[in-house]
C-alpha positions in Angstrom: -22.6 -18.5 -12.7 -23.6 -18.3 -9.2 -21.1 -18.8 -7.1 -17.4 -18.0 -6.3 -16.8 -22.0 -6.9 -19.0 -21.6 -10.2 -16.1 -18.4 -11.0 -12.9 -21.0 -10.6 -14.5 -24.1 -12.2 -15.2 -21.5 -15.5 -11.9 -20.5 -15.5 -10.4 -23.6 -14.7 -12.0 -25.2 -18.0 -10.1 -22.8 -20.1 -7.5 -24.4 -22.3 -5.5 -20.9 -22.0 -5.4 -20.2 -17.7 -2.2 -21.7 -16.1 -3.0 -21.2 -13.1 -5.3 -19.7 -10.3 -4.0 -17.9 -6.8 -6.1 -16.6 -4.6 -5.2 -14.1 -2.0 -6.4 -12.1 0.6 -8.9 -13.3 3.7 -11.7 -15.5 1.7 -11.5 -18.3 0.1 -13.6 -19.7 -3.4 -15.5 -22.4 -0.7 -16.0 -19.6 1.7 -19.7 -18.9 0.1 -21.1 -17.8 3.6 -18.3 -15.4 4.4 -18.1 -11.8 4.2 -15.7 -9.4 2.3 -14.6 -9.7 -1.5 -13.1 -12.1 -3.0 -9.2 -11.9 -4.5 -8.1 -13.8 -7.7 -4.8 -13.8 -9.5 -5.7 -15.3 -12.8 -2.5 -17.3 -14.8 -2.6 -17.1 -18.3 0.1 -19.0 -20.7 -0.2 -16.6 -23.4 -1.1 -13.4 -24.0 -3.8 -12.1 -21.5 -7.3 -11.1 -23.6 -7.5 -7.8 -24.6 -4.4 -6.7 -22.4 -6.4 -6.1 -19.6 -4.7 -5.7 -15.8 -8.1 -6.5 -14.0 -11.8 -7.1 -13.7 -13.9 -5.8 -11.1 -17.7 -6.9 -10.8 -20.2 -8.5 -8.5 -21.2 -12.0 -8.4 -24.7 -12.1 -6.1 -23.3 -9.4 -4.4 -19.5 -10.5 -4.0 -17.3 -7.8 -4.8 -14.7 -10.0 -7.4 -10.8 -8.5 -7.6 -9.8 -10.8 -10.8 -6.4 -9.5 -11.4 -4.9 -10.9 -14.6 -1.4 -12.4 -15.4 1.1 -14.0 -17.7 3.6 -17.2 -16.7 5.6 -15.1 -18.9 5.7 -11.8 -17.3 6.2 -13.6 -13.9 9.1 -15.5 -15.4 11.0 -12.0 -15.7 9.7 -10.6 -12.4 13.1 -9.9 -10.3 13.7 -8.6 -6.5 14.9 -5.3 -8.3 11.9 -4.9 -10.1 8.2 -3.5 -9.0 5.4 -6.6 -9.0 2.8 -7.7 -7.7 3.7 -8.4 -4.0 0.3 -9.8 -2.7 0.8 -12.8 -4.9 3.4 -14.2 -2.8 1.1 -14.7 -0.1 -1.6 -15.7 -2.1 -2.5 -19.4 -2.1 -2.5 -21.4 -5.5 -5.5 -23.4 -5.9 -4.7 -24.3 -9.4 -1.3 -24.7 -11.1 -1.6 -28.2 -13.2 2.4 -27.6 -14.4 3.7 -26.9 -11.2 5.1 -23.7 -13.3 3.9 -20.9 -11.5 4.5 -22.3 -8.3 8.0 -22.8 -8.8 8.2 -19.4 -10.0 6.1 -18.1 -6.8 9.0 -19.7 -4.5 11.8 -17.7 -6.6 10.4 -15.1 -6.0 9.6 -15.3 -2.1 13.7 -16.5 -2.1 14.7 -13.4 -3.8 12.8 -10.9 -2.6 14.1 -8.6 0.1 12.2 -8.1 3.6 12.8 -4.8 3.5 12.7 -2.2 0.5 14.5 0.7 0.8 11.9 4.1 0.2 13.4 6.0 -2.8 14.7 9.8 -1.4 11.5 11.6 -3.1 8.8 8.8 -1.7 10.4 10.0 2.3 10.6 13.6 1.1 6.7 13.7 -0.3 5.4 11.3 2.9 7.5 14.1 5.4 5.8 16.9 3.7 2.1 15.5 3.6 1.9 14.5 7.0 3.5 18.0 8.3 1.1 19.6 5.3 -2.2 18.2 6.4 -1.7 20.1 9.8 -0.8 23.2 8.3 -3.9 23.1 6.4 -6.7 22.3 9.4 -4.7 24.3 12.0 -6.9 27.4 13.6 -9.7 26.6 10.9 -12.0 24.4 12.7 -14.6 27.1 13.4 -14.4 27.9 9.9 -15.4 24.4 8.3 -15.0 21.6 10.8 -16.2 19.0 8.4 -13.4 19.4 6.4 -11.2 19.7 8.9 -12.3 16.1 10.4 -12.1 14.3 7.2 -8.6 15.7 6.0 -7.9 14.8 9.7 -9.4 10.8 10.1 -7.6 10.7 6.3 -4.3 11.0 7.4 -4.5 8.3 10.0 -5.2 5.9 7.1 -2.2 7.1 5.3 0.0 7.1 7.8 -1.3 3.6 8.3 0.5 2.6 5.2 3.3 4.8 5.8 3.9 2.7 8.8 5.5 0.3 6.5 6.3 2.2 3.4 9.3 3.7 5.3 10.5 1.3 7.3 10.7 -0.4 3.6 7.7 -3.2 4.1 5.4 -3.6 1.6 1.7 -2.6 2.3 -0.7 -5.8 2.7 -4.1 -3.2 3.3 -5.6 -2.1 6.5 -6.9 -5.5 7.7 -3.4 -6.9 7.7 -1.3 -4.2 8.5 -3.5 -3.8 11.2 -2.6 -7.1 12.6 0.9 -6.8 12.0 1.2 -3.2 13.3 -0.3 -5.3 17.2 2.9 -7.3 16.9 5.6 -4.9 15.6 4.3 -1.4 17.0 1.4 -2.1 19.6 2.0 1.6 20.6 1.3 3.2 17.1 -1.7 0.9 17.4 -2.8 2.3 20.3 -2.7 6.0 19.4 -4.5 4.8 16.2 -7.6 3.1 18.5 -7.0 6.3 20.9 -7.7 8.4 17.8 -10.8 7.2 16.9 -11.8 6.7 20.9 -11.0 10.7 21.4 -14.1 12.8 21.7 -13.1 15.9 21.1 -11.2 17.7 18.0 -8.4 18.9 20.3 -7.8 15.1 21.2 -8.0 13.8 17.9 -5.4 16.9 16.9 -2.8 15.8 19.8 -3.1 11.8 19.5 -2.3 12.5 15.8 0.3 14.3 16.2 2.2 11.7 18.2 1.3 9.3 16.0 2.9 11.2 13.2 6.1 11.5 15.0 6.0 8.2 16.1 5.9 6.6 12.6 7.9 8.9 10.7 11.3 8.5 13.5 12.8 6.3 11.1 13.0 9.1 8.2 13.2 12.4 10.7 10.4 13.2 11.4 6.8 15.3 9.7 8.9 18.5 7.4 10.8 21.4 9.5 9.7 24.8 9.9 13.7 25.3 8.7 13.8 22.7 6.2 13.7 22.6 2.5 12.5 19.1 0.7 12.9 18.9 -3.0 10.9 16.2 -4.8 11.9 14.6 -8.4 11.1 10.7 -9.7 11.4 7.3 -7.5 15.4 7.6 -9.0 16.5 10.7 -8.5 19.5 10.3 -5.6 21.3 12.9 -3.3 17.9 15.1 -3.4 18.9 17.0 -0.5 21.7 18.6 -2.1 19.8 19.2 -5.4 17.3 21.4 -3.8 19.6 23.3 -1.8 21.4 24.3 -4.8 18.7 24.9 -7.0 17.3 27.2 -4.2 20.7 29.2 -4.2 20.4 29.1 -8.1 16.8 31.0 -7.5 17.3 33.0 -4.7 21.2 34.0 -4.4 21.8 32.5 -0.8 20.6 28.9 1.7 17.5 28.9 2.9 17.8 30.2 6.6 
């Protein structure tokens, strides 16, 4: 097997793949491009081995074969969690027309938006005020750590960009894209970030940017404020907390 084309023809000879969908920026004819290459592999029965994914190199093409049954995307439903890159994947092979169709229910029924459960806003609020806490007034003292824990948090509030605003996450290449048309100005403070030349710039455009893309949910965590965090159903969180904090310590947090 030498080349990505080589990879589809193999598995398109196999009596047991329904169908192939590619997704993400290359495609299997692409053999001069750069980047790895995403595959959503069909299978009408059981997958082998029950395996999610394989991950290797073909003549040093990074390969993302993520594996699949008709069957579990027959019972894939809006109010479940799947696999949300597939719907803007591209099918390159689907002799039955089956997962297709089922590709189109889904893209019908699924929501724009996703609400974030309470304890996914609670745990973003409190990392992105956290990761201040924990550099602030200790640059002298390690400054490489305090850089990396810094440049981290831009990727992840990257992806909270979308996470609370209810979007699914597409990776940095897209959601970069997307964040030019829906929030140029978050993009912006993310090119000012890594333009700045100095910690103390890096420290401020961060800042805004963290205010800037967690508005929708109130904000990075309080000085006053006390966040309780459970499982992705718990509901009414805020209450919760407050009253198991008066369980534990006799009066509200003040």
């Amino acid at each position: 097997m030498q080349s990505l084309r080589d990879l589809v023809r193999k598995l398109v000879a196999r009596d047991d793949v329904s169908a192939l969908v590619e997704y993400g920026s290359r495609h299997h004819l692409d053999e001069n491009a750069l980047g790895d290459y995403d595959l959503f592999v069909i299978f009408d029965r059981d997958k082998p081995l029950e395996i999610e994914s394989l991950h290797f190199r073909l003549n040093g093409t990074p390969i993302d074969l993520n594996l699949r049954t008709l069957k579990q995307i027959q019972h894939w439903s809006r109010a479940e969690g799947f696999d949300v890159a597939i719907l803007q994947g591209t099918v390159i092979h689907d002799p039955s027309g089956a997962t297709s169709a089922e590709l189109d229910r889904l893209r019908s029924a699924t929501p724009t938006t996703i609400p974030a459960s309470e304890h996914a806003i609670a745990f973003t609020r409190h990392g992105h005020r956290h990761v201040f806490d924990k550099i602030r007034g200790r640059y002298d003292e390690n400054p490489t750590l305090v850089e990396l824990l810094l440049a981290a948090n831009i990727h992840w509030l990257l992806q909270a960009h979308f996470r609370v605003r209810g979007m699914a996450f597409h990776g940095e290449k897209r959601a970069l894209a997307e964040l030019k048309k829906l929030d140029p100005t978050a993009l912006d403070l993310i090119e000012s970030f890594f333009a700045a030349r100095s910690f103390e710039e890096r420290l401020q455009v961060s800042e805004r940017l963290t205010t800037r893309v967690l508005e929708p949910v109130g904000g990075a965590w309080q000085d006053s404020e006390l966040l309780a965090f459970a499982d992705e159903e718990t509901v009414d969180l805020e209450r919760k907390g407050a009253e198991l904090y008066v369980a534990l310590f006799g009066k509200p947090l003040s």
